[in-house]
N, C-alpha and C positions, 0 to 999 in steps of 0.2 A: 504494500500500500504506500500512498505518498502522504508525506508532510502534512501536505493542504485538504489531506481527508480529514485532517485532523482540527480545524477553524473552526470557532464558533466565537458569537459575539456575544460576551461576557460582562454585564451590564459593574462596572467598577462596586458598586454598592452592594454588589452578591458577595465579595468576599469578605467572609467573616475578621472583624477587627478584635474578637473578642470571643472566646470559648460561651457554650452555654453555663448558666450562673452552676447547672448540676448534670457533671459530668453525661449520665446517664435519660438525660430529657432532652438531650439534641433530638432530633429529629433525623426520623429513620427510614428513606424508603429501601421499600423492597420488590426488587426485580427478576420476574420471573425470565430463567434464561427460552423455557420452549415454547413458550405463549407469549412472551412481551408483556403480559399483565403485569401494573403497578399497583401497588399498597404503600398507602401512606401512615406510617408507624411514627411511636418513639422507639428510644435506642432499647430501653430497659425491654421492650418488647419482643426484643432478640430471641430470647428464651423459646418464645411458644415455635419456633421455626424448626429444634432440635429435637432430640430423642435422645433413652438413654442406646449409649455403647459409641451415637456419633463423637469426634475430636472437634476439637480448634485449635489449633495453633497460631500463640502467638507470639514476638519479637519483643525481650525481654532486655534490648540494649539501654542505656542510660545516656541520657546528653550531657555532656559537659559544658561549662560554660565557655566557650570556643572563641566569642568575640574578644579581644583583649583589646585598647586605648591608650597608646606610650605617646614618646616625644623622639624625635632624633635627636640626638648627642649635636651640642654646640649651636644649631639652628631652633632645637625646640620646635619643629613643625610637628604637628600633630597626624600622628598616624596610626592607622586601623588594622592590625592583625587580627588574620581569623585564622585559627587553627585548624589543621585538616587532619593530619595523624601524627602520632611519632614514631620518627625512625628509626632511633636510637635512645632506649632509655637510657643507659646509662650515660651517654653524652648529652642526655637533652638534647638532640635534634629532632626537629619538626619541620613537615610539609606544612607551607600555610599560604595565606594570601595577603597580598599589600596590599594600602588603597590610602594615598594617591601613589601608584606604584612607579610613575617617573622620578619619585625623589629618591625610591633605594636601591643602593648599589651595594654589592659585595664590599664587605668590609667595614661600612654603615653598623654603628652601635643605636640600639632602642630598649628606652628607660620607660619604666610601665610602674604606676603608682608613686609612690616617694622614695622609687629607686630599689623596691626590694626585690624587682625582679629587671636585670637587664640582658640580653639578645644581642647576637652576632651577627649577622648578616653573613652566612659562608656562599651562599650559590643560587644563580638565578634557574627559573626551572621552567617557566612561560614567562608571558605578559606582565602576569601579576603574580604569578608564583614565585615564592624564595624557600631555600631552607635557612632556617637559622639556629643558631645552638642558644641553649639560653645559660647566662655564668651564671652557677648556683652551686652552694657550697653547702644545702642540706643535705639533708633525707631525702628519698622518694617523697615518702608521707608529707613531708613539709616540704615541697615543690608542689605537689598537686594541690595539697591545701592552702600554696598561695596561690597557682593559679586558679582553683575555687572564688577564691576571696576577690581575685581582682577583675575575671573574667565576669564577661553579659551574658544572659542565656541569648544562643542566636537563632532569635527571631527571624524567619525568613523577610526581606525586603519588602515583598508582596503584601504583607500584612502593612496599610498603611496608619503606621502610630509606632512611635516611640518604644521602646522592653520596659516593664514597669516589674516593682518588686516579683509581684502574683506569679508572673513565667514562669518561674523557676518552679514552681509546683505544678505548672496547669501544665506546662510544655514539656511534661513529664507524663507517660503512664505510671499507674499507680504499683504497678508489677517491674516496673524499669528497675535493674538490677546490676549487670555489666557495661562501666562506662565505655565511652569508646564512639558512641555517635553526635554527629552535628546536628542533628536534624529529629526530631521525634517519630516512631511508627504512629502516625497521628490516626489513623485509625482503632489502636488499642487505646486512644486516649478517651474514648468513650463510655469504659468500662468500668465499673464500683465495686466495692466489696460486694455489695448486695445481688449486683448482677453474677458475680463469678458464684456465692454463695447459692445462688437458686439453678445455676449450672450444674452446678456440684450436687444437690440433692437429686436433681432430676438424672443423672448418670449419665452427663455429657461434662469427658475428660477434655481439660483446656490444659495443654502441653506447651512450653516454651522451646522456639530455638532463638540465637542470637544471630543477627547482620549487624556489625555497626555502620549506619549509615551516613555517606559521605554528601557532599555537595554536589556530588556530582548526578543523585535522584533530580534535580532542579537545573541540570546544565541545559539550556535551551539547544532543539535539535536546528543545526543551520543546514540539513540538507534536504530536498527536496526526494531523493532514493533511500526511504527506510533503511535498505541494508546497508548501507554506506557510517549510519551514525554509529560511534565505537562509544558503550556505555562506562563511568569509570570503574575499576575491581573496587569492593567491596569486603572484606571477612567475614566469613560467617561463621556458626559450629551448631552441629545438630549433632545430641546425642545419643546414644541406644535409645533410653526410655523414650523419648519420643518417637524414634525411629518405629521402635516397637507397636506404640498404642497406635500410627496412623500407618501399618502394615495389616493389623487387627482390624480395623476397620476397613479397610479395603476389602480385607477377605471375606470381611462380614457383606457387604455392600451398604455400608454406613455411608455417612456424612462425613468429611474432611474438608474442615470448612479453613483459610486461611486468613488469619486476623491480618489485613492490612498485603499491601502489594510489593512490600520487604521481606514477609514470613512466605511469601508465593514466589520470588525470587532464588530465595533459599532452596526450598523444597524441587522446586524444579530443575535445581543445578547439580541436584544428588541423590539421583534417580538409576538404579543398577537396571542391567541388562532384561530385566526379567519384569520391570515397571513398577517396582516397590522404593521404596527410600530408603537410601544408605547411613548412618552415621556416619560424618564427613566434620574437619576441621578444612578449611581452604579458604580461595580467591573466587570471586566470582563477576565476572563482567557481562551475564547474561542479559539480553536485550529482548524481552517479549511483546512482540504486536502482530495483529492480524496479517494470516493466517498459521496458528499454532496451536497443538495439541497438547493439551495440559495432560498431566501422567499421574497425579498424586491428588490434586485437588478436587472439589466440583463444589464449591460455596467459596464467597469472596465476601468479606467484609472492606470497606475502601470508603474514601471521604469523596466528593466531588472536588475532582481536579481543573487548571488551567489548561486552556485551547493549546491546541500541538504538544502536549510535557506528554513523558516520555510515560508516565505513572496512567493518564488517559489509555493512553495507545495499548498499557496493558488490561485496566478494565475494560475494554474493547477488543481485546482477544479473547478475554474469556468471557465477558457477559455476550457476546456478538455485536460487530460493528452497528446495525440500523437499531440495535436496541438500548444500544448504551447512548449513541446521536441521539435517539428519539427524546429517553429516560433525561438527556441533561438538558433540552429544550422544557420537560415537563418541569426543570427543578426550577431552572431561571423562570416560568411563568410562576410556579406555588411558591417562589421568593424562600428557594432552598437556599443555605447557608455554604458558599463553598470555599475550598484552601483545607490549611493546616488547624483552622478553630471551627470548623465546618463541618457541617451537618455528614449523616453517614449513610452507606448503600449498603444493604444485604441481595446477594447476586446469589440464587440458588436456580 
């Protein structure tokens, strides 16, 4: 498929500036993959859609406060690191981004806070990519707990307003466990104790695997030939026990439903010869859109995405292209909430 299958006009005032006030009362539709019938739910409503013995699997990564705000050495211009991974614990080296990224060059020192954390500049990697090492003379623990302390949760741009305290908890699942992502499974961000707690009586197992998610879910596609876009690698780790309960259910011909289109990334990239799921530690730079055969899943949980992102393209391989177009014209008229604080889909 192309690109431009992918347009739609996305009235600015759909994307949600602001999570629902409780987690669990966004607003839920649900889309039937072989009729195209829509139902218009709340979230906590999920429930009645399972059974017991079906799974879910969800993406138990943790975000890190990734935005950091220093000075350059001697000029004092004010500059924006975003953190993207580390390459190097014990040297403190990190993949990250500059912004405004004409002003640093290798060799370039950056002072962050009242100096208690300051950066090297050793190598340029793109445009706006550098790596840099950061001088730090603690601990691990006291490294991360200052970059804790002095980092922003990051907020994706598209959200238009300001990070305020509240992020840090909302732009969090409640289950979010191993740090390691920029970016939240915002789809698991729906989810309460309450909700998990009436899962669990009714005998539908919600199993975790880990992706930490990079900036690169959000890199906008600039080519018009699908298979041309090269998506970034990502780690993941999926392990037995999950492996196991959504191997079970397969055999059963259950439900395996995938919290979010990071936990379906996953799953799809470690899939043995035989069409079951492997437990897998890896890299994964899998790119899913229409037309492609899902191996492990048949339920999607997902938020409504932006025109052409790469996250559409995948709820449009597996909900079907004219249903998922259809479904997001229904959402912009019912003044559905969409992004990262945005209303959610069950695709069964």
């Amino acid at each position: 498929m192309k690109l431009s299958a992918f347009k739609f006009e996305l009235p600015q005032d759909r994307i949600a500036k602001y999570p629902a006030e409780n987690r669990d009362e966004s607003r839920l539709m649900v889309l039937h993959r072989d009729t195209g019938e829509i139902e218009h739910k709340v979230f906590k409503d999920i429930v009645e859609y399972f059974d017991e013995g079906d799974v879910m699997v969800n993406n138990d990564t943790k975000v890190f406060p990734a935005r950091l705000y220093g000075q350059k050495e001697k000029t004092g211009a004010q500059i924006e690191v975003f953190l993207l991974r580390e390459l190097n614990q014990e040297m403190h080296l990190w993949d990250v981004l500059v912004d405004p990224a004409r002003k640093i060059r290798v060799g370039n020192k950056l002072y962050f806070g009242e100096g208690e954390l300051v950066a090297e500049v050793i190598d340029n990697t793109t445009s706006r990519g550098r790596t840099i090492r950061f001088l730090f003379d603690g601990s691990d623990e006291e490294f991360y707990k200052t970059i804790d302390t002095l980092g922003e949760t990051p907020l994706p741009r598209v959200i238009p307003r300001e990070t305020e305290p509240e992020d840090r908890e909302r732009f969090q699942t409640i289950y979010a466990k191993h740090v390691g992502a920029v970016a939240a499974p915002v789809a698991g961000l729906h989810f309460t104790m309450q909700v998990l707690k009436r899962l669990e009586i009714k005998g539908i197992d919600v199993t975790p695997i880990t992706l930490h998610i990079g900036l690169g879910t959000f890199r906008p596609v600039d080519v018009e030939d699908l298979t041309k876009h090269k998506m970034d690698s990502e780690n993941y780790t999926i392990g037995e026990k999950t492996a196991n309960l959504v191997n079970r259910a397969l055999d059963e011909k259950k439900r395996v439903c995938s919290i979010g289109t990071t936990s379906m990334r996953a799953l799809e990239s470690s899939v043995s010869a035989g069409g079951r799921l492997k437990p897998n530690s890896a890299w994964t730079d899998k790119f899913i859109f229409p037309p492609y055969e899902f191996k492990i899943c048949n339920a999607l949980v997902t938020n409504f995405h932006l025109p052409e992102s790469t996250l559409l393209m995948q709820a449009a391989a597996f909900g079907g292209y004219e249903n998922i177009m259809n479904a997001y014209q229904v959402a912009i008229k019912e003044k559905y909430r969409f992004f990262s604080y945005g209303d959610a889909m069950l695709i069964i």
